[in-house]
N, CA, C and O of each residue as an XYZ file, in Angstrom:
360
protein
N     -16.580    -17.629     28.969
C     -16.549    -16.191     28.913
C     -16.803    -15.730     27.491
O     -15.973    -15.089     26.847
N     -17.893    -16.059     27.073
C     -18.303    -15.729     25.699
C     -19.626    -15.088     25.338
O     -20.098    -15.022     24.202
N     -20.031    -14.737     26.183
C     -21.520    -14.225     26.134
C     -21.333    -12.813     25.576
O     -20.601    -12.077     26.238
N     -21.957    -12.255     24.309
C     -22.472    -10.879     23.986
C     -23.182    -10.093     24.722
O     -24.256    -10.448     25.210
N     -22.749     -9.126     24.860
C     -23.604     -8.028     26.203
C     -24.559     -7.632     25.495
O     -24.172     -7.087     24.462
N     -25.971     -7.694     25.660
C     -26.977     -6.785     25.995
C     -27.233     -5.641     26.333
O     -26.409     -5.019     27.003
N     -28.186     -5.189     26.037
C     -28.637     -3.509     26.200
C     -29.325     -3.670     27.843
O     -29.391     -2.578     28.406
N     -29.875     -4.940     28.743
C     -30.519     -4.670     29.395
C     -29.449     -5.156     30.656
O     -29.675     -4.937     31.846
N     -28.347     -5.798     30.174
C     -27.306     -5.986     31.190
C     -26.151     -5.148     31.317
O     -25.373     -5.504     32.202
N     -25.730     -3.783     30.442
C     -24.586     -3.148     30.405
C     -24.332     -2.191     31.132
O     -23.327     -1.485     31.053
N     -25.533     -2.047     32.173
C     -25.099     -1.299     33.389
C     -24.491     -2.442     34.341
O     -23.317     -2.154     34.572
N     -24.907     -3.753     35.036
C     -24.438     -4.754     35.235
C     -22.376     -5.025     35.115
O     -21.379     -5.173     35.820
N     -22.786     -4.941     33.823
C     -21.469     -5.058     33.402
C     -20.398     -3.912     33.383
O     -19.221     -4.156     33.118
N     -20.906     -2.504     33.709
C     -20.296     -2.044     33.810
C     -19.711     -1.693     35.178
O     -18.651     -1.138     35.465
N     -20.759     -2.201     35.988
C     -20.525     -2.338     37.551
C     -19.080     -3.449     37.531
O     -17.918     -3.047     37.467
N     -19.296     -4.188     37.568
C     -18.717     -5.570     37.330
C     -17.221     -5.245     36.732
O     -16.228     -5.901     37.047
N     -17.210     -4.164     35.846
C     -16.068     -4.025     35.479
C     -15.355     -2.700     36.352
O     -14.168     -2.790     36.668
N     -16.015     -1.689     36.651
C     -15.476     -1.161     38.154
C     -14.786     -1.865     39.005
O     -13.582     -1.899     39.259
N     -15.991     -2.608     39.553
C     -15.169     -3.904     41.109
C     -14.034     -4.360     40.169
O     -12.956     -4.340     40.765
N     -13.936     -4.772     38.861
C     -12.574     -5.094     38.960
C     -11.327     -4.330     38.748
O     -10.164     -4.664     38.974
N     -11.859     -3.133     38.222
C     -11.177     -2.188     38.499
C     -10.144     -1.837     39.797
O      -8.923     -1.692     39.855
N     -11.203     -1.772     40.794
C     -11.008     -1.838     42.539
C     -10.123     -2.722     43.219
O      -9.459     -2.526     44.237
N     -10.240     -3.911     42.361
C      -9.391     -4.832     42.747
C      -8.277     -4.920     42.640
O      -7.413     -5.253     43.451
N      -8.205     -4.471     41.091
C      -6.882     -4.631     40.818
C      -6.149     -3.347     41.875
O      -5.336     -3.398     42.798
N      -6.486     -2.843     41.575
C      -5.606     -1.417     42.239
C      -5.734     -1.536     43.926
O      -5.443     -0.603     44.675
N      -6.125     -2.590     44.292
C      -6.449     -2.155     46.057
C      -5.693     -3.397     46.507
O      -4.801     -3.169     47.324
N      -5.902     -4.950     46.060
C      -5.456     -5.598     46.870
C      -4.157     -6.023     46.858
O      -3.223     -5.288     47.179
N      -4.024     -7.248     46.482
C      -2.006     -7.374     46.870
C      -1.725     -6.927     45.422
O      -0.777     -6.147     45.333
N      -2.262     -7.208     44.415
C      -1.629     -7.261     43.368
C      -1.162     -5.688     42.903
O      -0.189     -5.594     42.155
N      -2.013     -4.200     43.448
C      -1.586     -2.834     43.752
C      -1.655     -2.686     42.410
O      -0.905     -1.743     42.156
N      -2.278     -3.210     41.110
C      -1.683     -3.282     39.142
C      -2.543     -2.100     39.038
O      -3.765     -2.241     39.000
N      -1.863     -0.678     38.978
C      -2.121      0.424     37.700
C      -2.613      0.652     36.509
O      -3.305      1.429     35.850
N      -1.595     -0.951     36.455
C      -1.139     -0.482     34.962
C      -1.807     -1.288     33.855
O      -1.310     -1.408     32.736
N      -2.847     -1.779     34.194
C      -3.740     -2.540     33.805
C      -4.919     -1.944     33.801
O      -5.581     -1.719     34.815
N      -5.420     -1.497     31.993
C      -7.095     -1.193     31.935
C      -8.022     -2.211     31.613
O      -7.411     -3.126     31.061
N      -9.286     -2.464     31.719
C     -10.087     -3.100     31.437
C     -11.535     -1.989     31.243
O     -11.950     -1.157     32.049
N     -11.908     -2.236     30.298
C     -13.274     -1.359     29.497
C     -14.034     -2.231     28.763
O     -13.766     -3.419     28.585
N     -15.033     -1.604     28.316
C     -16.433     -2.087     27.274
C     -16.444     -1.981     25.881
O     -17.314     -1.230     25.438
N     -15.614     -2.605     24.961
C     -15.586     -2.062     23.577
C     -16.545     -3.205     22.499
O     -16.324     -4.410     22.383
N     -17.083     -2.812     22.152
C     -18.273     -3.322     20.926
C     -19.016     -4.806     21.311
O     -19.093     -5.836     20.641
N     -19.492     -4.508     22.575
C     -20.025     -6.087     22.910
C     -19.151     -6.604     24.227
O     -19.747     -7.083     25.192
N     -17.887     -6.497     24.213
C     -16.936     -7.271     25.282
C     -16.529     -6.551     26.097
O     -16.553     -5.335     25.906
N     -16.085     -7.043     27.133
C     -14.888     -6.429     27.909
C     -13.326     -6.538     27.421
O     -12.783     -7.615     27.178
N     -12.707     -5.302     27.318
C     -11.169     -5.777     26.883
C      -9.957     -5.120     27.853
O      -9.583     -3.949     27.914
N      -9.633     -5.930     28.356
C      -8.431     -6.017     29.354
C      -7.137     -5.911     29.041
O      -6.671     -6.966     28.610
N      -6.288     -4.892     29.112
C      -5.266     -4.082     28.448
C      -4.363     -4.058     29.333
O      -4.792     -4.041     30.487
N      -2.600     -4.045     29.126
C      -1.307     -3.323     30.134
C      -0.441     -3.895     30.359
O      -0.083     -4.861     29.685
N       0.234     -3.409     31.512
C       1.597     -4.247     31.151
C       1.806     -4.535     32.116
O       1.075     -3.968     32.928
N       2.925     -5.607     32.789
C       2.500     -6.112     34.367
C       4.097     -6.154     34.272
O       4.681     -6.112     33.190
N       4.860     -6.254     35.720
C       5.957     -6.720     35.706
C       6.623     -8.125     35.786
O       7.836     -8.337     35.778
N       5.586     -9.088     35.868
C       6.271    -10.924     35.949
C       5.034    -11.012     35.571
O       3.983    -10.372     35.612
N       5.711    -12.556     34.973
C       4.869    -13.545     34.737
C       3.728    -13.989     35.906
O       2.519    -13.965     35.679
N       4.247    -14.347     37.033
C       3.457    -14.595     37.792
C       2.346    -13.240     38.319
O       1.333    -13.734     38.813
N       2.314    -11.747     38.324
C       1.520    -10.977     38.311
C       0.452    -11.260     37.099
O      -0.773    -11.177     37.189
N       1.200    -11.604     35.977
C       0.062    -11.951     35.095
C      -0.992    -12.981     34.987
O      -2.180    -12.928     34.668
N      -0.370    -13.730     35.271
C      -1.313    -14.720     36.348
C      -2.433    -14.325     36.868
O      -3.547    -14.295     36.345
N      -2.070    -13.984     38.041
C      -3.008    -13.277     38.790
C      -3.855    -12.106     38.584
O      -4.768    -11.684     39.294
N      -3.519    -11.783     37.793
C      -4.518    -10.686     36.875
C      -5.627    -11.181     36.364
O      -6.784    -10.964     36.725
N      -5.037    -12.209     35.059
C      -5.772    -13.296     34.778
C      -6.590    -13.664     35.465
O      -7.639    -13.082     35.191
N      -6.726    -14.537     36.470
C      -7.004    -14.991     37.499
C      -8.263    -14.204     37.846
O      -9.306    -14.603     37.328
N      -8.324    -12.953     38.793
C      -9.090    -11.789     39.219
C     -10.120    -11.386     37.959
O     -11.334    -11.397     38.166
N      -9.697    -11.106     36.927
C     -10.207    -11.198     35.834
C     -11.433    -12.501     35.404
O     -12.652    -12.430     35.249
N     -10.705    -13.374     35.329
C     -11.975    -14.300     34.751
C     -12.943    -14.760     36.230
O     -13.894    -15.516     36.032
N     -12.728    -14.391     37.350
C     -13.469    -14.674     38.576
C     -14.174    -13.412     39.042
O     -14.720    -13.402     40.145
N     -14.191    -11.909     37.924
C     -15.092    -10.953     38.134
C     -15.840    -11.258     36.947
O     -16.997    -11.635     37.133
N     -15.471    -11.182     35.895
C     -16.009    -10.908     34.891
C     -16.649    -12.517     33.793
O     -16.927    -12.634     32.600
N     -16.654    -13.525     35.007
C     -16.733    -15.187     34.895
C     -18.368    -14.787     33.549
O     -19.241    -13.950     33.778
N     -18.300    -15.567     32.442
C     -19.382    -15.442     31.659
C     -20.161    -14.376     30.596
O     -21.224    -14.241     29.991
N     -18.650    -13.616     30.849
C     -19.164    -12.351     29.816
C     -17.909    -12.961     28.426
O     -17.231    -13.984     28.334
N     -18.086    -11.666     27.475
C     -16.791    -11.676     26.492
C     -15.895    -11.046     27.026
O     -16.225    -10.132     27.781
N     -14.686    -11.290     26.838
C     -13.422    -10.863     27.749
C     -11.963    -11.102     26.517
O     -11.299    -12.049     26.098
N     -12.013     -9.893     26.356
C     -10.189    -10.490     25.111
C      -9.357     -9.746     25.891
O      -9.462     -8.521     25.940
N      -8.196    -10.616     26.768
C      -6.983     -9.657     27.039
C      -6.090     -9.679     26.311
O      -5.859    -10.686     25.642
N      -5.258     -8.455     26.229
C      -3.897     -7.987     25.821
C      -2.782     -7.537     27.154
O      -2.362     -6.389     27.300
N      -2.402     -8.774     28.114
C      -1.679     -8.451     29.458
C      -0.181     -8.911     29.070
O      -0.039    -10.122     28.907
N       0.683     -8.284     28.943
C       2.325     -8.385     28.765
C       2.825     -8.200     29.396
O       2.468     -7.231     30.066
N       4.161     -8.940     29.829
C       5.319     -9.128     31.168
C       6.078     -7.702     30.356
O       6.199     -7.605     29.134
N       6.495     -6.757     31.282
C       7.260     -5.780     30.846
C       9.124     -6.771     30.730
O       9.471     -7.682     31.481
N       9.755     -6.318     29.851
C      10.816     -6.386     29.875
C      11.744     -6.213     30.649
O      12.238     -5.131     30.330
N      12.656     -6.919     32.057
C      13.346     -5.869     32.952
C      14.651     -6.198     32.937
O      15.555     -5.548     33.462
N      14.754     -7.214     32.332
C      16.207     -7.333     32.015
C      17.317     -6.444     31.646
O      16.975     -5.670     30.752
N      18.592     -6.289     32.053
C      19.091     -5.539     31.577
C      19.726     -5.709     30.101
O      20.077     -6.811     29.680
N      19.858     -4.331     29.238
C      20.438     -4.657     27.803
C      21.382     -5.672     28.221
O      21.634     -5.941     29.395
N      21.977     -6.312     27.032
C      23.090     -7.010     26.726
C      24.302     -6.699     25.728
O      25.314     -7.334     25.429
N      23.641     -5.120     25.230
C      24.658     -4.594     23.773
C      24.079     -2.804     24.380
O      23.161     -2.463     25.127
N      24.989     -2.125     23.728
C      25.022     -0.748     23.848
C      23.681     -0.409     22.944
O      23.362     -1.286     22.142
N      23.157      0.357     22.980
C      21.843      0.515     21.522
C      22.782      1.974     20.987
O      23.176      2.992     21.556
N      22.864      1.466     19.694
C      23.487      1.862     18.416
C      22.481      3.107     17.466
O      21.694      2.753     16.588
N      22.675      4.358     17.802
C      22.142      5.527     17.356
C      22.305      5.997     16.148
O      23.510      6.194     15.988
N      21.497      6.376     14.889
C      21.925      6.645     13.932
C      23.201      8.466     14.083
O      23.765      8.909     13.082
């Protein structure tokens, strides 16, 4: 997944990054909260997921749409734990 986009493939790719758009939001995985866009050459895949294993599968959907392009994600397990200390206000 390292290829530089082209001027004669970035409609292509921008298709490509729709459908995964579609995906994410339609099938089991239902992820919102997850963007993916076109910034300077790549695709970059952004958000926050609730488990580890959703991230996964993001992953996953991700490199099997977008298999052979540039691709940098930033995908993070949200925090759901509960505190363990009061949070301390100035």
């Amino acid at each position: 997944m390292s290829e530089p986009l082209d001027q004669h493939s970035e409609e292509n790719v921008e298709y490509r990054v729709a459908h995964l758009r579609d995906r994410l939001a339609a099938e089991e995985l239902g992820e919102l909260g997850v963007r993916a866009e076109v910034r300077a050459g790549a695709v970059v895949v952004t958000g926050t997921v609730p488990s580890a294993q959703c991230r996964e599968t993001v992953l996953r959907t991700v490199r099997e749409e977008l298999d052979g392009l540039a691709v940098h994600t930033d995908v993070v397990v949200a925090e759901n734990a509960t505190p363990d200390h009061a949070e301390e206000l100035p």
